[in-house]
Backbone bond lengths (Angstrom), bond angles and torsions (degrees), N, CA, C in turn:
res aa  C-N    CA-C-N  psi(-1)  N-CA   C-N-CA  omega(-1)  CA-C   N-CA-C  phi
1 X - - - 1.464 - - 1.527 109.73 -
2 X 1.238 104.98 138.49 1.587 98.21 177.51 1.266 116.27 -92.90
3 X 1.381 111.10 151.44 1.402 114.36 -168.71 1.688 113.43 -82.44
4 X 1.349 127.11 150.64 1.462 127.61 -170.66 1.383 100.35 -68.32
5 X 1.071 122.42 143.10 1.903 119.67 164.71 1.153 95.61 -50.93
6 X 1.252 152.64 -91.67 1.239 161.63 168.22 1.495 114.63 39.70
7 X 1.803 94.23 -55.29 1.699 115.38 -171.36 1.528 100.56 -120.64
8 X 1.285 122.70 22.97 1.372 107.98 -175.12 1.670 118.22 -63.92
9 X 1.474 112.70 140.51 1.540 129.90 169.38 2.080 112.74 -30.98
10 X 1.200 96.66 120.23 1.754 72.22 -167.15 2.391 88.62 -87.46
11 X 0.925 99.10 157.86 1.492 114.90 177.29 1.317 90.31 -34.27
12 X 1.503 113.60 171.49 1.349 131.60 171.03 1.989 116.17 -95.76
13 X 1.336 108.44 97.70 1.122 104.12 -162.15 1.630 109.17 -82.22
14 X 1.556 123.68 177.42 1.575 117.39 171.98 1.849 125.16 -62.91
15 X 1.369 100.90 137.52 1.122 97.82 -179.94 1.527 125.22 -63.36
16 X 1.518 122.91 72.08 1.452 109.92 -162.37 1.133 100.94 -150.04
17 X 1.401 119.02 125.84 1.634 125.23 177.22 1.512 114.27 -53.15
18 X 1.533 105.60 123.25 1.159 129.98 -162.33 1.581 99.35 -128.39
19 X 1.550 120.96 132.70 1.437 129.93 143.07 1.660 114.67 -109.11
20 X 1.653 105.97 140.77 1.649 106.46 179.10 1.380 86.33 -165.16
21 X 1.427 84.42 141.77 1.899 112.67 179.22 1.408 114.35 -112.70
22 X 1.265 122.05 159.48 1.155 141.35 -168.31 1.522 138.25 -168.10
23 X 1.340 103.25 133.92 2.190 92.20 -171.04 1.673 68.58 -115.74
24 X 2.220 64.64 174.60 1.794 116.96 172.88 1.330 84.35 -147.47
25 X 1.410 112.90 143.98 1.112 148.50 163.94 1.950 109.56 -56.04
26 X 0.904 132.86 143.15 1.723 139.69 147.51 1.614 108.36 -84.30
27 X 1.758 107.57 -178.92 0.999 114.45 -171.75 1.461 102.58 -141.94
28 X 1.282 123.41 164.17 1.341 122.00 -175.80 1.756 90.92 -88.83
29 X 1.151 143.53 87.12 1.688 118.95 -178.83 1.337 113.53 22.48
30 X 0.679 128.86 -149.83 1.808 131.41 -154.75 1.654 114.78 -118.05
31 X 1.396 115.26 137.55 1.300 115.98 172.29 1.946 99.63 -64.51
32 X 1.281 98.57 -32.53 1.716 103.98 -163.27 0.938 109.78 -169.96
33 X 1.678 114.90 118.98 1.667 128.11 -160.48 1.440 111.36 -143.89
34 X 1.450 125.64 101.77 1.618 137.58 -168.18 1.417 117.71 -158.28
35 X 1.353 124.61 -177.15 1.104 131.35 143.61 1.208 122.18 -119.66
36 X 1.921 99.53 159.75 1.192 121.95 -168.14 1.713 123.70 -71.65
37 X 1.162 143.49 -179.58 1.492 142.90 154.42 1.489 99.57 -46.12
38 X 1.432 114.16 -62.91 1.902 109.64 -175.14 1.505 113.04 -57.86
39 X 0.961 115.10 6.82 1.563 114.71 178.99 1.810 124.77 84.53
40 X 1.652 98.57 6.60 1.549 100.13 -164.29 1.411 94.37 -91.40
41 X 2.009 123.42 151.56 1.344 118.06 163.87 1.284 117.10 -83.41
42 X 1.462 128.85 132.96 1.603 111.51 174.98 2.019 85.13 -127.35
43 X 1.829 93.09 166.53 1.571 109.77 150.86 1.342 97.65 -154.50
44 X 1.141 91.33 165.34 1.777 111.57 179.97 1.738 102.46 -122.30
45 X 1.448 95.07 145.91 1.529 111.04 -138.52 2.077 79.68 -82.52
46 X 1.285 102.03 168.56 1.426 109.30 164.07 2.271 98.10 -139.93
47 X 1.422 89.21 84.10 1.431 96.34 -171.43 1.644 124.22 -64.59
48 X 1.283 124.06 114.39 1.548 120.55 -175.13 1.578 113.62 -101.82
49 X 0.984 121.53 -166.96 1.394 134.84 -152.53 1.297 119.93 -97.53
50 X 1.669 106.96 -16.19 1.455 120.02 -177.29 1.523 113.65 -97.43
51 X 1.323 107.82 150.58 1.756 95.53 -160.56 1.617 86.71 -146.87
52 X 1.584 95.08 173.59 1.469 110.31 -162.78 1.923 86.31 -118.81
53 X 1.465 96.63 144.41 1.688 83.20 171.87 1.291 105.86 -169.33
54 X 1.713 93.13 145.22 1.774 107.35 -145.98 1.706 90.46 -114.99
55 X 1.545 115.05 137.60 1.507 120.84 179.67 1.662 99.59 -120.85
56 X 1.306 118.71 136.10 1.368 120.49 -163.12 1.473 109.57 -152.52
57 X 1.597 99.60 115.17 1.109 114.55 153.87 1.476 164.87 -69.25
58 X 1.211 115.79 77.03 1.488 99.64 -163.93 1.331 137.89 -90.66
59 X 1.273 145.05 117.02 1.379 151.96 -151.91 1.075 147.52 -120.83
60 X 1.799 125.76 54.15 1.942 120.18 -154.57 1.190 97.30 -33.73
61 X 1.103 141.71 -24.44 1.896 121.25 -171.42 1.323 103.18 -108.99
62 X 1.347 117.01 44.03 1.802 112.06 133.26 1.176 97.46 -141.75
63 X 1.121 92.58 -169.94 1.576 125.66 -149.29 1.399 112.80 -128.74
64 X 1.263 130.40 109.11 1.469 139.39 -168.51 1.653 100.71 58.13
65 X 1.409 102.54 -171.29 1.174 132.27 -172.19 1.677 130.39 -106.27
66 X 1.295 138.28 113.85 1.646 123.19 171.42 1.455 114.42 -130.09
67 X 1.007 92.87 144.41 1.875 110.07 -165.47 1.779 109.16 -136.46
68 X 1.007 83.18 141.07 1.989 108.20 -156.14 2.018 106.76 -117.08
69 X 0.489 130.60 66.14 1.614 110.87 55.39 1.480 110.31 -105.35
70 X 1.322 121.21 168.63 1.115 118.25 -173.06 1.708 134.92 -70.52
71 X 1.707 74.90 -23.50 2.051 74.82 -178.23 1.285 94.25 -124.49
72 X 1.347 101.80 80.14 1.350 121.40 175.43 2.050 100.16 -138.14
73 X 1.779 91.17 54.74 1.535 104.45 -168.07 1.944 117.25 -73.21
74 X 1.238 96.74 -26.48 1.569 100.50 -179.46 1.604 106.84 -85.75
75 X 0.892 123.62 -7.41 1.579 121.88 162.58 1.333 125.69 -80.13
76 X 1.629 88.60 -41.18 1.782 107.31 166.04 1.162 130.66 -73.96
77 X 1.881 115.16 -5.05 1.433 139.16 -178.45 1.843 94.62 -95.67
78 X 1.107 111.21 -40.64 1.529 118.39 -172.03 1.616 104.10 -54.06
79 X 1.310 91.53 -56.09 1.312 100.57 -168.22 1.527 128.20 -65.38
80 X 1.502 104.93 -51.33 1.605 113.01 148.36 1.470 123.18 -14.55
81 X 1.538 88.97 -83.32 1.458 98.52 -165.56 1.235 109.19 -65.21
82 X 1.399 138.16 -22.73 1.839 124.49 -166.95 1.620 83.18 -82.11
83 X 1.444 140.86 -36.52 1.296 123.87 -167.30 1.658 99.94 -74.84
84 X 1.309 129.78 -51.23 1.055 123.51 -175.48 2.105 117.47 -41.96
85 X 1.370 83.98 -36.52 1.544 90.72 170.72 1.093 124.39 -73.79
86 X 1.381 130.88 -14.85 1.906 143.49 154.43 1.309 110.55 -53.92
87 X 1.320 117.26 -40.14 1.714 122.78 -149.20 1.311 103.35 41.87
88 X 1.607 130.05 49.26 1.646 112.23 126.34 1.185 120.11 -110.74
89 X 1.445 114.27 158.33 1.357 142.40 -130.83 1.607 76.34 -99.23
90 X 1.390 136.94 62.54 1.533 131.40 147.38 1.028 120.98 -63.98
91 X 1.750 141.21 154.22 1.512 126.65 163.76 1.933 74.19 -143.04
92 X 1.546 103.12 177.37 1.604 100.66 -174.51 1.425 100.21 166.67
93 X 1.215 119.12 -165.94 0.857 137.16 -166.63 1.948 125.51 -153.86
94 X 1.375 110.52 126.41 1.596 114.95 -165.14 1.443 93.05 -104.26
95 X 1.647 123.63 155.65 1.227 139.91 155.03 1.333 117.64 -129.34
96 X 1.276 121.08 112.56 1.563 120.91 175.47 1.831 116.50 -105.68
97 X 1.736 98.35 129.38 2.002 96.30 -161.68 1.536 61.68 -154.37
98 X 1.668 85.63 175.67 1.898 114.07 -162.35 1.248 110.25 125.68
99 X 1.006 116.48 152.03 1.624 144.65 179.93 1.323 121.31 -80.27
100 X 1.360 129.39 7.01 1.363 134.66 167.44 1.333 112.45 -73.10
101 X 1.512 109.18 129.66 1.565 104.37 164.56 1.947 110.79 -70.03
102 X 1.284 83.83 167.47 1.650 90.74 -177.55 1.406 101.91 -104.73
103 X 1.391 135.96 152.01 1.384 153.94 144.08 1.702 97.40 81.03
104 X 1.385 109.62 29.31 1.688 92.47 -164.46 1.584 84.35 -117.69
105 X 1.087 135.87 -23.86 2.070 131.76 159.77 2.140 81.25 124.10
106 X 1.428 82.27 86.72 1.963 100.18 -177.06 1.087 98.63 -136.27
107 X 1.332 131.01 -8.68 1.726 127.13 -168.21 1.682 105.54 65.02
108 X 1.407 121.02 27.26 1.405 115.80 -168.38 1.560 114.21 -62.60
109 X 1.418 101.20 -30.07 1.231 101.40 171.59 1.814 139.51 -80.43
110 X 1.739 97.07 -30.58 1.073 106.80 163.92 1.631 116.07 -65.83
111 X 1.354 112.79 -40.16 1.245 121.64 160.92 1.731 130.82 -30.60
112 X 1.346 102.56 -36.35 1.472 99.04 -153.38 1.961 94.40 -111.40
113 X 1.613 95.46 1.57 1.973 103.61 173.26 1.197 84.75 -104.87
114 X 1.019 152.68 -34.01 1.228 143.54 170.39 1.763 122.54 -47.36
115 X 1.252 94.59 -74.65 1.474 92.91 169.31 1.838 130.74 -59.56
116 X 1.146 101.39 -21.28 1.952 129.56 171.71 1.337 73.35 -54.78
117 X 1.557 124.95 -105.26 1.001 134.89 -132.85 1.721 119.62 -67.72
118 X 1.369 120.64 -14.24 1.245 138.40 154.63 1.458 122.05 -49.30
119 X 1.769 100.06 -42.74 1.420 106.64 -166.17 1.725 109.56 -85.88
120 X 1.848 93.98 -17.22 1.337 93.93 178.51 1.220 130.75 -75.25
121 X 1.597 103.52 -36.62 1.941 121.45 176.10 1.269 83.67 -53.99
122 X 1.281 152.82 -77.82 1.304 149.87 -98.61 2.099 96.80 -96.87
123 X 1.493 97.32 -37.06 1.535 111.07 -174.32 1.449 100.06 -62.70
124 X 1.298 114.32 -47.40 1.658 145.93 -159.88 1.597 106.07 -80.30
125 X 1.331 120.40 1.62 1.195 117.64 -171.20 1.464 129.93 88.09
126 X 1.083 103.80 -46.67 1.717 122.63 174.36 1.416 121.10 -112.60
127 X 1.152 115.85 115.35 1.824 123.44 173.93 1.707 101.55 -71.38
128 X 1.301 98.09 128.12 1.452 112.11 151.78 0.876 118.26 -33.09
129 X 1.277 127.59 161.45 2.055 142.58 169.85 1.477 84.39 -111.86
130 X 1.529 99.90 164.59 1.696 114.26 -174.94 2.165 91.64 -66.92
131 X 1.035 91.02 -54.28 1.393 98.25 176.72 1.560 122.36 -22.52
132 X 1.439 94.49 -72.96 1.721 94.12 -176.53 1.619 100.10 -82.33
133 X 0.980 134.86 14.30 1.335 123.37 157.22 1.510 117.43 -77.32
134 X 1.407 105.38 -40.20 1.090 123.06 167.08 1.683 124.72 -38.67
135 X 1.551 92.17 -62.60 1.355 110.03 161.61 1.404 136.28 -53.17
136 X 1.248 119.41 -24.37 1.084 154.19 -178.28 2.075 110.61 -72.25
137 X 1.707 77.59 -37.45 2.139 95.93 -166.36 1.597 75.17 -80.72
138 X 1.480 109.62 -87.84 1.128 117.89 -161.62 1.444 128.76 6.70
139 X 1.610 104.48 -50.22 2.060 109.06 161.62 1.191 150.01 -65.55
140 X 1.991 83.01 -4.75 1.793 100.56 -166.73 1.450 107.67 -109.79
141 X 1.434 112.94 -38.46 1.859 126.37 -169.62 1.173 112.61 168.84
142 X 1.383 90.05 156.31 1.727 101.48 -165.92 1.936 105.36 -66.29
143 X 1.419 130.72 125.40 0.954 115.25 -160.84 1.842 107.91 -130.37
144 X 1.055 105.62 144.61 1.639 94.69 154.80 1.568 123.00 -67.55
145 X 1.494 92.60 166.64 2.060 109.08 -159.56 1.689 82.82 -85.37
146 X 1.007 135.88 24.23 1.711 110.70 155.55 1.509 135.26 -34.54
147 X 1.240 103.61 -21.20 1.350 115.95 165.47 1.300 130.80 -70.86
148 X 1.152 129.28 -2.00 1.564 140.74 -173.00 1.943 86.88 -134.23
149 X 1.483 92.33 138.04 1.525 114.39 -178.46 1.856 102.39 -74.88
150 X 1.273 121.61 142.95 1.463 141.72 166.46 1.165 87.30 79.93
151 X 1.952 110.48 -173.41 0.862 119.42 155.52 1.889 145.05 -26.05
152 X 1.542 124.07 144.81 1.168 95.83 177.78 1.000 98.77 -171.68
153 X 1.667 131.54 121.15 1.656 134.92 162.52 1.751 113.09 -45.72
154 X 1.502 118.71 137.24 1.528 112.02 -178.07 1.487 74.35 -155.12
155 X 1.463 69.00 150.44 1.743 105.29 164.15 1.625 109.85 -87.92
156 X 1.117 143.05 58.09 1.139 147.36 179.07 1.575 129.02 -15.11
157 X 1.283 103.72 -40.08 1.869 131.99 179.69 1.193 94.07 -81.83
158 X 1.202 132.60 -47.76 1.595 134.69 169.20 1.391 135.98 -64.82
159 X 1.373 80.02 -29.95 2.152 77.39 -169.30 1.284 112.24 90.84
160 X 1.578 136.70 -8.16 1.582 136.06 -142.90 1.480 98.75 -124.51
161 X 1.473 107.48 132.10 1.611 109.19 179.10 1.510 97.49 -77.83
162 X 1.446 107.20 153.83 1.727 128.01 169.07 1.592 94.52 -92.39
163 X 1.457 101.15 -66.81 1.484 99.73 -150.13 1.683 107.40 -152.66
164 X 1.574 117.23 137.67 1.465 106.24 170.55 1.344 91.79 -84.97
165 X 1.185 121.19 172.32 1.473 166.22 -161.03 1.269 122.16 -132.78
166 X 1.059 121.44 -76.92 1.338 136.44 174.91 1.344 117.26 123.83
167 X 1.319 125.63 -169.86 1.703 126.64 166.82 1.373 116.45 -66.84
168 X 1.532 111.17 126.51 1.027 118.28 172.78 1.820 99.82 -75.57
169 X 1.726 90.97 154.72 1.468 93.00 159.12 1.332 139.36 -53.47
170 X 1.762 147.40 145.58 0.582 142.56 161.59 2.188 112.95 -40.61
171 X 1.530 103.51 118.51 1.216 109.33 -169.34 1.910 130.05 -157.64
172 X 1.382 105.61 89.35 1.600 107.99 -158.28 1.885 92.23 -55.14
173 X 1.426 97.43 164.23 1.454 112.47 157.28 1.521 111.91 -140.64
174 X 1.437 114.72 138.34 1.638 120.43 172.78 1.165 101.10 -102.94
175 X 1.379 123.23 114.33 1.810 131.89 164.03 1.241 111.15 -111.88
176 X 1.362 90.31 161.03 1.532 99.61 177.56 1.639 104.08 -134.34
177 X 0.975 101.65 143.32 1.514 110.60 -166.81 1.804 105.15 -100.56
178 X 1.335 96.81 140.63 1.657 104.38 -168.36 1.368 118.15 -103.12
179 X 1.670 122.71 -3.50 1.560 126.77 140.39 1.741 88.54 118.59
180 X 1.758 100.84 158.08 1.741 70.34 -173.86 1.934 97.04 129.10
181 X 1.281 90.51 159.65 1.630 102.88 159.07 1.503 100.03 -151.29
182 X 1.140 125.65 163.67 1.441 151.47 159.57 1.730 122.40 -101.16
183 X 1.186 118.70 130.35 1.479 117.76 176.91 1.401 105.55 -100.56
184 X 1.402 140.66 87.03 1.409 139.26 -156.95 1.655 102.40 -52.06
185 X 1.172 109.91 -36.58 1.462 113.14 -142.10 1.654 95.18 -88.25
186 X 1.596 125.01 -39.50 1.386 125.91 159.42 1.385 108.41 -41.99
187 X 1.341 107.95 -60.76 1.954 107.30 -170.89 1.182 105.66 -55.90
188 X 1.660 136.76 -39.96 1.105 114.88 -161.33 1.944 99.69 -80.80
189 X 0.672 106.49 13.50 1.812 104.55 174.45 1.105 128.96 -98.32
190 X 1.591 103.45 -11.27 1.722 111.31 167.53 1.416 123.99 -80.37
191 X 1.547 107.10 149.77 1.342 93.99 -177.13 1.422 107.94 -86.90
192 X 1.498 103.04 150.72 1.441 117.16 165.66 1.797 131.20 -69.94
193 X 1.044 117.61 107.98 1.523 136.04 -162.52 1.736 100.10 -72.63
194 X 1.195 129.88 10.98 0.984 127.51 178.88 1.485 125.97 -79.90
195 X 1.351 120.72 129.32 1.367 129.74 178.10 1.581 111.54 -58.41
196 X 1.216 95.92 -176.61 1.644 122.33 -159.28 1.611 94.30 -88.95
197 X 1.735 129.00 -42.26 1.117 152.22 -158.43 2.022 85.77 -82.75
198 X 1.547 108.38 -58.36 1.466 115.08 -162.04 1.624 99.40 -51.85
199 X 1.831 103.97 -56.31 1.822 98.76 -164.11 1.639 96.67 -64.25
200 X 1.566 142.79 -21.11 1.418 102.31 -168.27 1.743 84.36 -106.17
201 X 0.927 125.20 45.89 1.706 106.57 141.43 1.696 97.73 -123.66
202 X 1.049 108.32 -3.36 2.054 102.94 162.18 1.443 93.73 -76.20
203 X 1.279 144.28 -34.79 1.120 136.71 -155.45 2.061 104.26 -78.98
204 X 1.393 80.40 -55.37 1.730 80.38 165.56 1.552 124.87 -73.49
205 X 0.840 110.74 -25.82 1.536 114.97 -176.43 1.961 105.46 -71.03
206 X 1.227 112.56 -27.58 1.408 116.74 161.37 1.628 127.06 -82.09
207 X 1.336 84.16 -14.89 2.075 85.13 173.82 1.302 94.30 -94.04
208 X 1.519 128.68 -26.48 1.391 113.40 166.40 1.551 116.72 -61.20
209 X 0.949 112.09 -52.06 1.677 127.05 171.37 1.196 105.75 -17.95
210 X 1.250 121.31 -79.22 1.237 155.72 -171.35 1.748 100.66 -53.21
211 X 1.156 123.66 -58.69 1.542 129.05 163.72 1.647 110.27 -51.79
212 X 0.679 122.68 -80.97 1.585 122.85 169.51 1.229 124.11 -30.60
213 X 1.149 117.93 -75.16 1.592 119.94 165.67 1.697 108.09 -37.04
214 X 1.016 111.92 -53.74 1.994 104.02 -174.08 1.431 119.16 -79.26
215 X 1.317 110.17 -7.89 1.226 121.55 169.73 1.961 122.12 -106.24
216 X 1.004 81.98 -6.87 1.836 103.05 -176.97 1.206 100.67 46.46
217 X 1.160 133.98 81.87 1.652 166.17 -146.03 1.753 96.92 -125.19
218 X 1.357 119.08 62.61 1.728 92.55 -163.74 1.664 106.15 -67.59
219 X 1.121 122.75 -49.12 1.825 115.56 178.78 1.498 116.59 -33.01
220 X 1.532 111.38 -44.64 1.641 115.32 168.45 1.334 121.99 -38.30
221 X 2.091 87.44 -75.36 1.561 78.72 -177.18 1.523 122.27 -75.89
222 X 0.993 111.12 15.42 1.705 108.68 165.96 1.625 101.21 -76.18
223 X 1.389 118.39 -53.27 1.286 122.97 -166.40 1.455 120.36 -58.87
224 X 1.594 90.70 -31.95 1.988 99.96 -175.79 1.595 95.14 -82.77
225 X 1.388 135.54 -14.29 1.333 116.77 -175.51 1.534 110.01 -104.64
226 X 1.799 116.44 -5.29 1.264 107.93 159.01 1.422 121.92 -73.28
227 X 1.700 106.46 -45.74 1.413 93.58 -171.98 1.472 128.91 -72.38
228 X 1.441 109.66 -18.14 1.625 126.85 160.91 1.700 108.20 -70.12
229 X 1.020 142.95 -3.61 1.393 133.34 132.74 1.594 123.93 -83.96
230 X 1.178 126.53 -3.53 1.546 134.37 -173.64 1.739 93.68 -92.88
231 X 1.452 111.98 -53.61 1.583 128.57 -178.88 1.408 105.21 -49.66
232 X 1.552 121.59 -46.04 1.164 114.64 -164.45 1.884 114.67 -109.34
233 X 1.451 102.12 28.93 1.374 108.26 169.05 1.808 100.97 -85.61
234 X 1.296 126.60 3.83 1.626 101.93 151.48 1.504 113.18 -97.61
235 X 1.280 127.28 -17.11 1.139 107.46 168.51 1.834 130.34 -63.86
236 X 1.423 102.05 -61.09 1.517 123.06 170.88 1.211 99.76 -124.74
237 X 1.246 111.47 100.43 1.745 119.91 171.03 1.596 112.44 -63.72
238 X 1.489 130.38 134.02 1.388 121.50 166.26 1.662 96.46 -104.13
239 X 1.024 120.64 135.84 1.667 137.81 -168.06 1.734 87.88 -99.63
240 X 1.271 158.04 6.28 1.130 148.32 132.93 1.166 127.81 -77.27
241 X 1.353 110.55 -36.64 1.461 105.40 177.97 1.601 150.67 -46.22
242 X 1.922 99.88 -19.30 1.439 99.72 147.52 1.612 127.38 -54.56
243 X 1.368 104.09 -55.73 1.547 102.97 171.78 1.453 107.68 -57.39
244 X 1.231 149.40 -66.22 1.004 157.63 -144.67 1.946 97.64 -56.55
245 X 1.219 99.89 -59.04 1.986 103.16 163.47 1.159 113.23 -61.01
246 X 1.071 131.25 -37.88 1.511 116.10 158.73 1.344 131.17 -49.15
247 X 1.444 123.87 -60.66 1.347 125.66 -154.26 1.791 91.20 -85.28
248 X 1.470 122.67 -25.78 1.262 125.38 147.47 1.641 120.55 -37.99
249 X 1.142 142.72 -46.24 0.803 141.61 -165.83 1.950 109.14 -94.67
250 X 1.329 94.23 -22.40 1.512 91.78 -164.05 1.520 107.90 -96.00
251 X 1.863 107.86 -10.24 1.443 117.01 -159.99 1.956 79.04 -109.78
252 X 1.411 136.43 2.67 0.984 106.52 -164.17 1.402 149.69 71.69
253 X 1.442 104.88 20.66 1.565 129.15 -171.69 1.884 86.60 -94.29
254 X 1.604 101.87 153.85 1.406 110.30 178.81 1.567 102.82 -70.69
255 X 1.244 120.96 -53.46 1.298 130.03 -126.50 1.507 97.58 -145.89
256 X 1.403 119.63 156.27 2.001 126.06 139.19 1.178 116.57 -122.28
257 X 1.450 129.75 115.04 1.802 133.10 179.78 1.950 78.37 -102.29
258 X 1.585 70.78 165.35 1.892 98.76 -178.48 1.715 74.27 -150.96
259 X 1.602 69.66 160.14 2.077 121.24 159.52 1.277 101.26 -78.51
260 X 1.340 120.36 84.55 1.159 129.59 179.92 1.700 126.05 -69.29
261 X 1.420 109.15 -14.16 1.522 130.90 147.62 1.452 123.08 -114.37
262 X 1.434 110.90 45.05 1.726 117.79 -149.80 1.426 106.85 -161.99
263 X 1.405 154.22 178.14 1.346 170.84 -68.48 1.477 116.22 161.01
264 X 1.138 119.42 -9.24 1.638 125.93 -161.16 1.309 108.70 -145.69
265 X 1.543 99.27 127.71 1.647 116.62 169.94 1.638 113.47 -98.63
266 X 1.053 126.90 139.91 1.655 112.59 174.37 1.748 105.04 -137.56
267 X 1.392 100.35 138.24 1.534 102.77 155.75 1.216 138.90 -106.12
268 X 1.470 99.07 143.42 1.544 99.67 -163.41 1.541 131.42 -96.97
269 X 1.344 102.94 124.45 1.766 111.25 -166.48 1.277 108.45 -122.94
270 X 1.967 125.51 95.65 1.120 117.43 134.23 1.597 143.75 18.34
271 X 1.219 98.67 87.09 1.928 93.47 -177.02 1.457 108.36 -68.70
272 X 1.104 112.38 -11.38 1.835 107.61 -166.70 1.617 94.68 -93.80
273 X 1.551 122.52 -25.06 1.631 120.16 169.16 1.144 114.70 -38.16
274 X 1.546 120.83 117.55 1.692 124.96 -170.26 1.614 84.18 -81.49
275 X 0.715 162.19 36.97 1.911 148.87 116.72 1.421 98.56 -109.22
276 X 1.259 120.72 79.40 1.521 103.63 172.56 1.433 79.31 -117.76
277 X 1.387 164.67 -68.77 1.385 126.73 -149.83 0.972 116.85 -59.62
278 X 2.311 125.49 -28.10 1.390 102.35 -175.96 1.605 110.60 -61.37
279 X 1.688 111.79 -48.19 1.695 106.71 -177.55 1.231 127.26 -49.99
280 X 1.556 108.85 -20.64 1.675 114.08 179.77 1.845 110.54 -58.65
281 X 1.566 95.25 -49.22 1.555 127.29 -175.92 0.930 118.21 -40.27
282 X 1.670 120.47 -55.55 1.120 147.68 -133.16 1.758 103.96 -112.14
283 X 1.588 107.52 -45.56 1.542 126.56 158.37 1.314 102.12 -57.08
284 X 0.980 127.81 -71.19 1.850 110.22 -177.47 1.369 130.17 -44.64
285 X 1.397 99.80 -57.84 1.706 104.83 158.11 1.609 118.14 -46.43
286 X 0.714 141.83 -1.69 1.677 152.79 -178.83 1.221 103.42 -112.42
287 X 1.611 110.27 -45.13 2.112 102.04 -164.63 1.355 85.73 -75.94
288 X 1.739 132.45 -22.66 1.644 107.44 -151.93 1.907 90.36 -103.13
289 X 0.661 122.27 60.42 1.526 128.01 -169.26 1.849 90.83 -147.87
290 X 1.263 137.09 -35.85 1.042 149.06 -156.12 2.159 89.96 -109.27
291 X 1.169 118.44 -71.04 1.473 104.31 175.64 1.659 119.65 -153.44
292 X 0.555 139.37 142.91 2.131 147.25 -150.48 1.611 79.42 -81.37
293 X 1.428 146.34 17.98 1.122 129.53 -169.79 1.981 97.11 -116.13
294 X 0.961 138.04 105.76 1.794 103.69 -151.97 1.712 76.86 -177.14
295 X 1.246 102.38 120.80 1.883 110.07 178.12 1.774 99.16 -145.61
296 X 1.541 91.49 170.66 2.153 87.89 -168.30 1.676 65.76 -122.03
297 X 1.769 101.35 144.17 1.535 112.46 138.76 1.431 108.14 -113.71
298 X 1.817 101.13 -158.27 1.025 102.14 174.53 1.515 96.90 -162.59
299 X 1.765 93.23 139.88 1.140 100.74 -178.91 1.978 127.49 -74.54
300 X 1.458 128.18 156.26 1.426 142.48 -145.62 1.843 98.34 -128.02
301 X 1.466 98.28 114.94 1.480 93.09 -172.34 1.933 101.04 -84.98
């Protein structure tokens, strides 16, 4: 049987202790996160600047594998098994560090198989394609497309890209975080309560996506990532997000995206806006009036 590209055998590289590091990017939660009329879930990533990144050792003179932090087991499953599929006698050691929050809807996790498996092609001789990385997730959890550069529609439940996008514009966000963790992999198992009316304006609201983003439309994609957080206050309600459209609207921010399986609302402010430090200023002073929990990223074209 032939094997899928997906999981293909990487060559047989030299037997010689090797260290190599590697990021993946996070995501702010989603510009836009639903399902379609056919019943499939997709979101399209809203990629930021903070990344998860895995340094990996590999060593014929040890013996198994240890990875730090410790329950950082599906990275340590990644890694296993693609070597087990070489048949060389590697044993080594993984480190996972980066600036992603955890359980707050950052892709921290997709993040940190991402960079695993980056660091491994690269140890291994051969870098992964977004593809077989993909392939690679697909066995472990439902994941975001962090693996493909810019923007990008995914089937999340799948593992399967829709669509690149491209680079989003350069674009800060001020969030405020609503306290809390998220278990991605529980949420993605619920069913979605969404109407017949809801999936075909998800359906348009992603061909807008898709228009905006390639055209760098910033009012759009502000607009497609408010109303895809308004849509999905029956699934995971954010209890700020009235304010959060407000002080958006009054400070002059395009847009508010949330962690739509996650803890955090953010508003979105244009870096190319010739008042963007006063609105930056002025938005913070507002989010920290609302909760002492309140950080700026920035968005990753």
């Amino acid at each position: 049987m032939t094997r899928p590209a997906a999981t293909r055998v990487r060559a047989a590289a030299p037997l010689a202790a090797a260290t190599v590091t590697a990021s993946a990017g996070g995501t702010f939660g989603e510009l836009l996160q639903g399902a379609l009329p056919d019943g499939r879930d997709f979101l399209v990533t809203l990629p930021i600047t903070r990344r998860a990144v895995a340094t990996l050792t590999l060593d014929p003179g040890l013996a198994g594998f240890d990875v730090e932090p410790a329950n950082r087991l599906k990275s340590l499953g990644l890694v296993t098994k693609a070597l087990a599929e070489t048949g060389l006698p590697y044993g080594g050691r993984l480190r996972l560090d980066g600036d992603l929050p955890v359980g707050k809807g950052f892709a921290s996790s997709s993040a940190d198989l991402v960079a695993t498996a980056r660091a491994l092609g690269t140890a291994l001789g051969t870098p992964y394609t977004p593809e077989e990385i993909a392939g690679m997730l697909r066995e472990i959890e439902p994941t975001d497309g962090v693996m493909y550069p810019g923007a990008v529609a995914f089937y999340h439940r799948e593992v399967r890209l829709r669509e690149v996008f491209g680079p989003l514009p350069p674009i800060t966000i001020i969030a405020v975080d609503e306290g809390g963790e998220v278990d991605t992999v529980a949420f993605n198992k619920l069913a979605k309560p969404y109407t017949r009316a809801e999936r075909r304006r998800f359906a348009r609201l992603l061909a807008m996506a898709g228009t905006a983003i390639r055209a760098g439309d910033l009012p759009l994609i502000g607009a497609v990532a408010t109303e895809s957080a308004l849509l999905n206050q029956k699934l995971r309600p954010k209890r700020t997000l009235p304010e959060m459209i407000a002080i958006c609207r009054e400070t002059g921010g395009i847009g508010v995206s949330v962690a739509h399986s996650g803890t955090t609302v953010g508003l979105l402010v244009p870096d190319d806006d010739p008042h963007h430090v006063e609105k930056v200023t002025e938005a913070l002073e507002r989010c920290r009036r609302l909760t002492s929990r309140v950080a700026v990223y920035h968005s990753e074209g």
